[in-house]
C-alpha positions in Angstrom: 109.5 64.6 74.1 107.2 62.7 76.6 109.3 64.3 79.5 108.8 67.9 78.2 105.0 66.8 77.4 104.9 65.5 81.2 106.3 68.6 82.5 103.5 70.7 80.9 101.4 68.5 82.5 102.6 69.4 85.9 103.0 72.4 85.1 98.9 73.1 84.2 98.1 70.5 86.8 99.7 72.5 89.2 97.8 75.8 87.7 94.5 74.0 87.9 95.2 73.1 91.5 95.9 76.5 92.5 93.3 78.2 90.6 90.6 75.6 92.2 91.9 76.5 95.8 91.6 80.2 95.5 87.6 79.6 93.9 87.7 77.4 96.9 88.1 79.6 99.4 86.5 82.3 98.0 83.3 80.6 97.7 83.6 79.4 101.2 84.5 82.8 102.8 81.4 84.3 101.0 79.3 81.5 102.2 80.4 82.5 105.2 79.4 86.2 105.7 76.0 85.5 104.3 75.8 82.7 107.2 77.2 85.3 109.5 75.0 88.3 108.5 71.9 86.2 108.3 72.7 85.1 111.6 71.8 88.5 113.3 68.8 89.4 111.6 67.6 86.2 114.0 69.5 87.0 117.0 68.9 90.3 116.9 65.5 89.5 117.1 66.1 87.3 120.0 68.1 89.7 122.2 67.1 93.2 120.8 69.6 96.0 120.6 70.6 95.5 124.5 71.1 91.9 124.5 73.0 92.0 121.7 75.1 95.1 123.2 75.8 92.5 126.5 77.0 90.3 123.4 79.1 92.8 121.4 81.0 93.7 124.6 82.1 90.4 125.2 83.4 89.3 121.6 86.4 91.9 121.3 88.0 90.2 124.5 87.7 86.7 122.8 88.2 88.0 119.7 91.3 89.6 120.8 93.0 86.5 122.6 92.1 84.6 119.3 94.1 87.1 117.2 97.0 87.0 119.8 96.6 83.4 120.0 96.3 82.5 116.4 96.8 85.1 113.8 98.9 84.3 110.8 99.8 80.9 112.8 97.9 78.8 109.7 100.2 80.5 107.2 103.1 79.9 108.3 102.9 76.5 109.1 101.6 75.8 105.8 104.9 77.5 104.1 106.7 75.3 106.3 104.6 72.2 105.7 104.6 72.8 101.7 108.7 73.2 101.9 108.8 70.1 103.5 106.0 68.4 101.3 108.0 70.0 98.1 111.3 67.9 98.8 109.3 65.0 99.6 110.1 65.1 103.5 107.0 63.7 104.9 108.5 62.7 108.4 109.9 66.5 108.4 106.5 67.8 107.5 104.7 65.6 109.9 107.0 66.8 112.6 106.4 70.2 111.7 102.5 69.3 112.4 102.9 68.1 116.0 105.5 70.8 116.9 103.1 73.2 115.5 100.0 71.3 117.7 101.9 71.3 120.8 102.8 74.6 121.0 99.1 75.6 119.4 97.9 73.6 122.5 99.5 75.4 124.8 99.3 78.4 123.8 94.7 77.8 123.5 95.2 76.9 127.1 97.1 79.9 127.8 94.3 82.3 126.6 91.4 80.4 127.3 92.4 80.2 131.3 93.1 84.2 130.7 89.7 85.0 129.5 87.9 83.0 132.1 89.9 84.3 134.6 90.7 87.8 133.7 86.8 88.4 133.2 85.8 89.9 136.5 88.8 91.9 136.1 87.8 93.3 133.4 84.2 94.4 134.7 86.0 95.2 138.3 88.0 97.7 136.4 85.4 99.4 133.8 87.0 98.0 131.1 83.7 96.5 130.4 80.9 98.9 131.4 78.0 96.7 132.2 78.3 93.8 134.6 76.1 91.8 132.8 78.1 90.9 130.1 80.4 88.7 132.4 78.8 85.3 131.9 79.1 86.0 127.8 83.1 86.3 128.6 83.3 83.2 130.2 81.1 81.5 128.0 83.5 82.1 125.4 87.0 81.4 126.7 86.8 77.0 125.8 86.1 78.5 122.3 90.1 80.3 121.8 91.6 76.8 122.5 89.8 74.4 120.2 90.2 77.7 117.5 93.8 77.4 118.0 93.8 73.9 117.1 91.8 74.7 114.0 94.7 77.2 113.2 97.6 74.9 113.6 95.2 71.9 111.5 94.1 74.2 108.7 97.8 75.5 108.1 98.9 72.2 107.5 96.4 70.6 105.2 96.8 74.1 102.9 100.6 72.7 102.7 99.6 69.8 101.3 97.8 72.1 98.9 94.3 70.9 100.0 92.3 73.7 100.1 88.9 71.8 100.8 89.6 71.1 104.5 89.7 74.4 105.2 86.5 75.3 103.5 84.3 72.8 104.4 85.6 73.3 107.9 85.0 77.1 107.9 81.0 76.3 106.5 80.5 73.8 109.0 81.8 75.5 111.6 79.8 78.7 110.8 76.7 76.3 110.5 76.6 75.1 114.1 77.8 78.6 115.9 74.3 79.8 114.3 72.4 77.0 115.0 73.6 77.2 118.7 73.5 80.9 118.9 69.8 81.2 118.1 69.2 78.0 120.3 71.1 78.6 123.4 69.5 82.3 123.3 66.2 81.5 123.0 66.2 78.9 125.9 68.2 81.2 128.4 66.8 84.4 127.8 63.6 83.8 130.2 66.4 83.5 132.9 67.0 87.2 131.8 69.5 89.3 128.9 72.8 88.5 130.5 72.4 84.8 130.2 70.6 84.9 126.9 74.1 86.8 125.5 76.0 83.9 127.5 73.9 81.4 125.4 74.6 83.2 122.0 78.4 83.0 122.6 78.1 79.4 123.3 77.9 79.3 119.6 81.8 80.1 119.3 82.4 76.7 121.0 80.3 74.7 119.2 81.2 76.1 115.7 84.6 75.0 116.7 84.6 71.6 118.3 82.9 70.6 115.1 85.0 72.3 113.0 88.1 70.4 113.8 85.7 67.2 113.8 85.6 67.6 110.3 89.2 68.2 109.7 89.8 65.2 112.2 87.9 63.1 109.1 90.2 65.4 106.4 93.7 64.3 108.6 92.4 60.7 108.1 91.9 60.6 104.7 95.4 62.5 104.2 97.3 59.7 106.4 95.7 57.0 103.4 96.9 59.3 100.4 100.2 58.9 102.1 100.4 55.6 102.5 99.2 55.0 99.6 101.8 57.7 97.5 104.7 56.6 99.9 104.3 53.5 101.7 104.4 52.9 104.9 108.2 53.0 105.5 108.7 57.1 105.7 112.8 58.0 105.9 113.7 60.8 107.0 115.8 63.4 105.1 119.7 64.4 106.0 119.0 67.8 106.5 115.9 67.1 109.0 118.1 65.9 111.9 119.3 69.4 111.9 116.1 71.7 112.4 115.2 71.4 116.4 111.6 72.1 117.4 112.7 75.3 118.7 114.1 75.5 115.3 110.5 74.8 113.9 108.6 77.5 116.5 111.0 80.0 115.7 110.3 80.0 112.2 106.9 79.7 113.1 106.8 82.8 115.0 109.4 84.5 112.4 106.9 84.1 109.3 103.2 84.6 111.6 104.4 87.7 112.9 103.8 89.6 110.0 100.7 88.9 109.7 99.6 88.8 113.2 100.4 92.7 113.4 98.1 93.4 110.9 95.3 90.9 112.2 95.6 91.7 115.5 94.7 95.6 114.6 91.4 94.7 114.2 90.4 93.5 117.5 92.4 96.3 118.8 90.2 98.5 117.7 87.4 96.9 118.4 88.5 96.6 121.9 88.9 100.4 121.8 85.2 100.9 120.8 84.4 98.8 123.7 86.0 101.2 126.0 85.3 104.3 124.6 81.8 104.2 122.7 79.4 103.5 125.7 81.5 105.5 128.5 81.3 108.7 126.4 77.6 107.7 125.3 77.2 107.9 129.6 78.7 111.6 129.6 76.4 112.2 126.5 73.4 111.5 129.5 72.7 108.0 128.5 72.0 105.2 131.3 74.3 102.1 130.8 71.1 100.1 130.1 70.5 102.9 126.9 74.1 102.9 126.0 74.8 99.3 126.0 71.4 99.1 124.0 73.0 102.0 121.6 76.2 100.2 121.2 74.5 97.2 120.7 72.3 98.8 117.2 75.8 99.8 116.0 78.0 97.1 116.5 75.0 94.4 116.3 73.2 95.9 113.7 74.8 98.4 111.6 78.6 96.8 111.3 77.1 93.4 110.1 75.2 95.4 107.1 78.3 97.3 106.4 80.0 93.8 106.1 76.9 92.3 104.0 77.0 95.2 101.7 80.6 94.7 100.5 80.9 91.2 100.2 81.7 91.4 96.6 84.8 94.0 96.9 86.0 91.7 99.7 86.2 89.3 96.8 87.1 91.2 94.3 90.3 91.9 96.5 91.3 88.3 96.9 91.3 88.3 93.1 93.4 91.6 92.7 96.3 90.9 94.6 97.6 88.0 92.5 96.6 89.4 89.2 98.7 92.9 90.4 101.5 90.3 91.9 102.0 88.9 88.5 101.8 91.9 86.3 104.5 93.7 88.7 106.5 90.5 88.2 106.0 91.0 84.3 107.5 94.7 84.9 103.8 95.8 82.9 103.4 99.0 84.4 100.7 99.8 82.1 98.9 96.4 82.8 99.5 97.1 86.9 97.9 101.0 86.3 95.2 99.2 84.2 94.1 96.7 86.6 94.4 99.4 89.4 92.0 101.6 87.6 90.0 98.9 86.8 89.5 97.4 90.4 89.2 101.3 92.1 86.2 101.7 89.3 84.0 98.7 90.3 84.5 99.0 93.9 82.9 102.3 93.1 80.2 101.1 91.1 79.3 98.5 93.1 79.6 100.1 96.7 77.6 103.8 95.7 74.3 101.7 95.2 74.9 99.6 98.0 75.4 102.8 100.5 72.5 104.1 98.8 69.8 101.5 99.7 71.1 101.3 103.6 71.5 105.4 103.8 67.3 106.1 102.0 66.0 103.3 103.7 68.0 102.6 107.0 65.2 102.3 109.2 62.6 100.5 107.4 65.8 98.0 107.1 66.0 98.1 110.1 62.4 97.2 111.2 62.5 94.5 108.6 65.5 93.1 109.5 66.1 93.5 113.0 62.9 95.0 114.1 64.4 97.7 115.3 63.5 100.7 114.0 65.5 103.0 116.8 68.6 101.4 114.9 67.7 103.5 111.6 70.2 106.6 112.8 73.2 104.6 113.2 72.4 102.4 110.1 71.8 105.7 107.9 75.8 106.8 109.0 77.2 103.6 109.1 76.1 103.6 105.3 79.1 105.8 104.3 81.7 103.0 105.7 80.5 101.2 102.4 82.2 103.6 99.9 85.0 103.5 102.4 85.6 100.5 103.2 85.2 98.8 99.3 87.8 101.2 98.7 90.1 100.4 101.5 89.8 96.6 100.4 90.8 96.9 97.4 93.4 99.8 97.5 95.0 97.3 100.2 94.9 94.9 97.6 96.5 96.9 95.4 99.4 97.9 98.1 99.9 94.1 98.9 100.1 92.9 95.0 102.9 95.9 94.5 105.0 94.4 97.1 104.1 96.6 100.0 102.1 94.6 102.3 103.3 96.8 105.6 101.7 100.2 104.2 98.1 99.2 104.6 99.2 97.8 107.8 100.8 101.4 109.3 97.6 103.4 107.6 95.8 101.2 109.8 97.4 102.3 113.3 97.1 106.3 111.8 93.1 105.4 111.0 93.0 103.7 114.5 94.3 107.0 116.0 91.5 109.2 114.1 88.7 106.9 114.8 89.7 107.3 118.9 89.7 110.7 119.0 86.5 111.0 117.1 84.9 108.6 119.3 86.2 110.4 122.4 84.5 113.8 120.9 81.7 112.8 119.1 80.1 110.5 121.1 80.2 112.4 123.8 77.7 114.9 121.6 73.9 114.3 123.1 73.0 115.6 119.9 75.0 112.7 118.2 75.9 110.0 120.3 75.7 106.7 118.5 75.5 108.2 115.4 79.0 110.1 116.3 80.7 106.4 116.9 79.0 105.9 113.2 80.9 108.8 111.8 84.4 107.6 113.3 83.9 104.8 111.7 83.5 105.9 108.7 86.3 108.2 108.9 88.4 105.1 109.9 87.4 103.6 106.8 88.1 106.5 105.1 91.6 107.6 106.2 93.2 104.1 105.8 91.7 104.1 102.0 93.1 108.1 101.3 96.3 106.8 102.7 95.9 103.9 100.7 95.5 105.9 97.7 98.5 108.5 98.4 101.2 105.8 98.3 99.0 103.6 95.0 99.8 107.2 93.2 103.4 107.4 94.7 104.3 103.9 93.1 102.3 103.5 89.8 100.7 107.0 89.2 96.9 106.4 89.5 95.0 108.7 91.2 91.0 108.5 91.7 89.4 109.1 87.7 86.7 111.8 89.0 85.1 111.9 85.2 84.0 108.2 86.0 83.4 108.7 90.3 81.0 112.0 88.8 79.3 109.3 86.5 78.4 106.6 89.2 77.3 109.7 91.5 74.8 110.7 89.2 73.9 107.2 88.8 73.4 106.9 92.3 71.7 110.4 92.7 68.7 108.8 90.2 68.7 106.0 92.0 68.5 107.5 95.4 65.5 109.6 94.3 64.2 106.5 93.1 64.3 104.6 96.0 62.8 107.4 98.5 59.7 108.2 96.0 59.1 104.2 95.4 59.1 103.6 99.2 57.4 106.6 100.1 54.2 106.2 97.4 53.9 102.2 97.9 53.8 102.3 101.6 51.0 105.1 101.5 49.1 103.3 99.1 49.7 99.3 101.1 50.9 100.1 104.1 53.2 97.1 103.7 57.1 97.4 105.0 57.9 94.2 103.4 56.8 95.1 99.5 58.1 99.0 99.7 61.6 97.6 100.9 62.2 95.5 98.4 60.1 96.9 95.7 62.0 99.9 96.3 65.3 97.9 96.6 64.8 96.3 92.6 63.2 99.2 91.2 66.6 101.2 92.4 69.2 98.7 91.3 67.5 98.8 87.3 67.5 102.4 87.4 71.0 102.6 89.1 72.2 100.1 86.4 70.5 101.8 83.3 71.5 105.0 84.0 75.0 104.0 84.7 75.2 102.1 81.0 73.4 105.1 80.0 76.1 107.7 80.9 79.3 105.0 79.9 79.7 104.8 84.0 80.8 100.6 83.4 83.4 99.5 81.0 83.1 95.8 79.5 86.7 95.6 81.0 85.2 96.0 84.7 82.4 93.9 84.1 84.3 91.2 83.5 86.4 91.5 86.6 83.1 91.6 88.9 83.1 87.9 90.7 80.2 85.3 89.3 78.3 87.7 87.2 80.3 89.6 85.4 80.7 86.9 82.6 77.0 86.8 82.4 76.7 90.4 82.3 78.5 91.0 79.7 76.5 88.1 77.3 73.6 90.1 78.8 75.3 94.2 77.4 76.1 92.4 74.1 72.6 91.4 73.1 71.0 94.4 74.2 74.2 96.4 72.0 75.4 98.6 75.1 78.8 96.6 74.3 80.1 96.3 71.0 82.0 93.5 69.1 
């Protein structure tokens, strides 16, 4: 009896554990985007809409050699590590760390002496249109080898099942990029913009270095639990004479490949933009100085907001995927369609309102935030990547809890396709131009999440409720109206950008919310699946009697 009590102990230990890692990392990851979007708002300010162009054109290439360099490296050495950690082979798991660091060393090296080198390539043959963003290249190339540390250290704590590392890391590193962003941009930019962008993307490096300081203090504090758990005679295991390191790098590249497809599309097409955007923005009859500026409001500006505004469906994903995993596993088909429905429904209801305060009021957002007004056009479009892309997250989600992880992945590449050729024809538009890079990446968004939603009906049946889409529409429709008229009337009558922004912002949320309750547009089910204030929204319903029981 005490055995089968002590297994149930593991057993909810173990579930604990888990379920404290995920809320972990989630927390951290939002933390993280509202570091990241604050981040710009000061920034921008900083460099303006061409500085911070200079910048954008520099951070696909980096961001591209970290993806090569490091995508899905951190999750495959943890399934390694945990397998090793799981049949109490610490030497094998230890081994698999400094194989893993070795060949994470090199390969940081590797890309790091690419960027730096391969930067005046890159300018010498248009790749990058302006000259000036040369020094933001270089500036970033130390960054991709201490990142690539990071990778190899982060996979291997999460074996151990220590999720903490990893978060604390991520804040900390996030903290310090900023911190160094806004300084190192400030002091430079009397030298002029090219070396103000240079000093922004020092913050990469430092965000890093101190990054894997802090996991340095995690790896030490690991080494004592082991000692302490296992002593400090560690024997190895029969079947660890057996696995070589190319053994151990092989498997290493066999499980991060994967993964690294599907990360690596992003910087891909971010690269693309690069290329495309501001040499069709040129043919449009821009100069570079206006182009660069242009691609600067939309990637600098607009993108971040997009990212801001769906924070909450990016979380709402994380928490799909094993909840769809498990009901799949239970054979519940009706429990898979419910949760389906359920997660499609507040991705709705939470991105509509969102996409309706950055489309009414792009540009005095734009003032506030950025003090940019000019970056109002490109905002208002970019506000339709919203819906799009909350539906994209979590019709992934969906696809990746059903066991099909690979279909997002190819809808990806066809989106990819469609968002080129839109680019190459739209921008090109003088009646368009940045706005026309706006609408392709919309319709990026938009393509991947139809796709999405084609092969979500092939499996399990659900297709798009439009009685409930039609509800949060109207919904949306009152608030919209609301929104305009509030802003409209209060800056008349102040004059103040600050009060009719947000003013406006509230006073369309509770009639967006009201109405919505009003018309039976949010279920108590959905509520409850809405990350950190669901639970209290509900109370909330309850007390006023929109839910019953």
């Amino acid at each position: 009896m005490s055995n089968q009590e002590a297994s149930e102990n593991n057993k909810n230990n173990k579930g604990e554990s888990l379920l404290k890692g995920t809320l972990i990392l989630t927390v951290a990851g939002i933390v993280v985007k509202v570091i990241g979007s604050l981040n710009w708002i000061f920034v921008s300010r900083i460099l303006g809409g061409e500085g911070i162009g200079l910048y954008q054109m520099a951070f696909p290439i980096y961001f591209f050699a970290l993806s090569v360099s490091t995508a899905g490296v951190p999750v495959a050495i943890s399934i390694i590590t945990a397998e090793r950690v799981a049949l109490k082979d610490i030497l094998g798991a230890k081994r698999v760390f400094k194989v893993s660091m070795s060949l994470m060393f090199m390969t940081g090296i590797i890309f790091s002496l690419l960027t730096y080198f391969g930067a005046q390539w890159l300018i010498d043959f248009h790749f990058i249109r302006d000259a000036r963003a040369y020094w933001s290249v270089v500036a970033l190339a130390p960054a991709i080898f201490f990142v690539t540390l990071l990778a190899s250290s982060r996979g291997y704590l999460q074996g151990w099942q220590r999720m903490t590392p990893t978060a604390v890391s991520q804040i900390v590193e996030q903290i310090f990029r900023v911190v160094t962003m806004i300084m190192f941009a400030s002091l430079f930019l009397p030298y002029g913009l090219d070396y103000a962008a240079a000093g922004a993307s020092l913050g990469a490096f430092a965000g890093a270095v101190t990054g894997l300081i802090v996991l340095v203090y995690f790896h030490w504090k690991l080494e004592k639990d082991i000692v302490s758990e296992f002593g400090h005679e560690l024997k190895p295991l029969p079947d660890t004479e057996k696995t070589s390191n190319w053994g151990i790098i092989k498997r290493i590249f066999a499980l991060s490949l994967p993964v690294s497809a599907a990360s690596i599309m992003l910087p891909v097409v971010s690269n693309l933009d690069l290329a495309i955007v501001p040499q069709r923005l040129e043919v449009a009859g821009y100069s570079v100085n206006e182009a660069t500026e242009l691609f600067g409001y939309l990637t600098g500006m607009a993108v971040p907001l997009v990212n801001l505004a769906t924070i909450i469906t990016a979380s709402l994903a994380v928490s799909l995927v094993p909840a769809i995993s498990k009901a799949r596993a239970l054979q519940d088909a009706k429990l898979v369609f419910s949760q389906t429905a359920s997660g499609i429904r507040i991705s709705n209801a939470v991105c509509f309102p969102a996409f309706v305060v950055v489309f009414v009021l792009a540009t005095p957002i734009a003032s506030l935030i950025y003090n940019a007004p000019n970056a109002g056009p490109a905002i208002m479009v970019s506000a339709v990547s919203i819906v799009l892309l909350g539906l994209h997250q979590v019709s992934t989600a969906v696809l990746q809890g059903l066991g099909h992880p690979s279909i997002p992945m190819v809808n990806m590449i066809v989106a990819a396709v469609a968002k080129v050729i839109l680019n190459w024809t739209l921008v090109a538009k003088p009646w368009l131009g940045i706005m026309g890079a706006a609408w392709a990446t919309a319709a990026d968004m938009g393509v991947a999440a139809v796709i999405n939603m084609f092969f979500i009906y092939k499996y399990i049946g659900y297709r798009m409720e439009i009685p409930q889409l039609l509800k949060t529409i109207v919904a949306s429709v009152f608030m919209a109206a609301s929104v305009w008229y509030f802003y409209d009337y209060t800056l008349a009558a102040w004059g103040s950008n600050v009060i009719s922004t947000f003013g406006a912002c509230l006073l369309g949320c509770v009639v967006y919310l009201a109405v919505l309750l009003l018309i039976g547009g949010m279920m108590e089910e959905d509520m409850a699946r809405i990350p950190m204030i669901g639970r209290f929204g509900i109370k909330a319903m309850h007390k006023l009697g929109v839910y019953k029981g």
